[in-house]
C-alpha positions in Angstrom: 0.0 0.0 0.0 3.0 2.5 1.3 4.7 1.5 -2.6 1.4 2.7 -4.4 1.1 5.9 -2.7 4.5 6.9 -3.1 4.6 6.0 -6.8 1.3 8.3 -7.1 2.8 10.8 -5.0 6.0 11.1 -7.6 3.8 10.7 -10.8 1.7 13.4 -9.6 5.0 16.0 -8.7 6.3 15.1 -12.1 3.2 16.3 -13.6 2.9 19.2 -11.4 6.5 20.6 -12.2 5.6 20.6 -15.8 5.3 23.8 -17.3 2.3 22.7 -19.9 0.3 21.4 -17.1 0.6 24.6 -15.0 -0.7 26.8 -18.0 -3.3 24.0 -17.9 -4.3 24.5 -14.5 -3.9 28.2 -15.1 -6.2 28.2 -17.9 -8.5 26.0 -16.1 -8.5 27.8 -12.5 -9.0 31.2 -14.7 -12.0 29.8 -16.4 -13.6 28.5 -13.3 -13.1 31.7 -11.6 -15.2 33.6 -14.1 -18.2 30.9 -14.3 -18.2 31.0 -10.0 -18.4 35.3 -10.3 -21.2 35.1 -12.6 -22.8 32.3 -10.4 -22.5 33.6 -6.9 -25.3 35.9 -6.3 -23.5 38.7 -4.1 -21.2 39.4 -7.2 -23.3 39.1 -9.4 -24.8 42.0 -7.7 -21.7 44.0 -7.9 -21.1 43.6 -11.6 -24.5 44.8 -12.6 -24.2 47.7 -10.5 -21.2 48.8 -11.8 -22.7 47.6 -15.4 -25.7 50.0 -14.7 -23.0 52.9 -13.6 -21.2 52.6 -16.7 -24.2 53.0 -18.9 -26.0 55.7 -17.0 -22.7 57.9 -17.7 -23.6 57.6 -21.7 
């Protein structure tokens, strides 16, 4: 059992030291992020506010 987890434990730092997976995770984490703001109700709240600023000033 101890051999398993350590051979998943070094797999999985060699794929988190990659560069390419990082920009992955990046990519994926930035992605997220956006879809959870649009979600959440509180910010939500704050962007259409700040929406509705914006075009009052036109």
């Amino acid at each position: 059992m101890l051999d398993t987890m350590l051979q998943a434990f070094v797999t999985l730092n060699g794929v988190a030291t990659s560069p390419f997976v990082l920009l992955v995770v990046a990519f994926a984490g930035a992605y997220l992020g956006m879809r959870v703001v649009e979600i959440v109700p509180f910010t939500r709240r704050i962007i259409e506010r700040r929406e509705a600023r914006f075009a009052n000033r036109d």
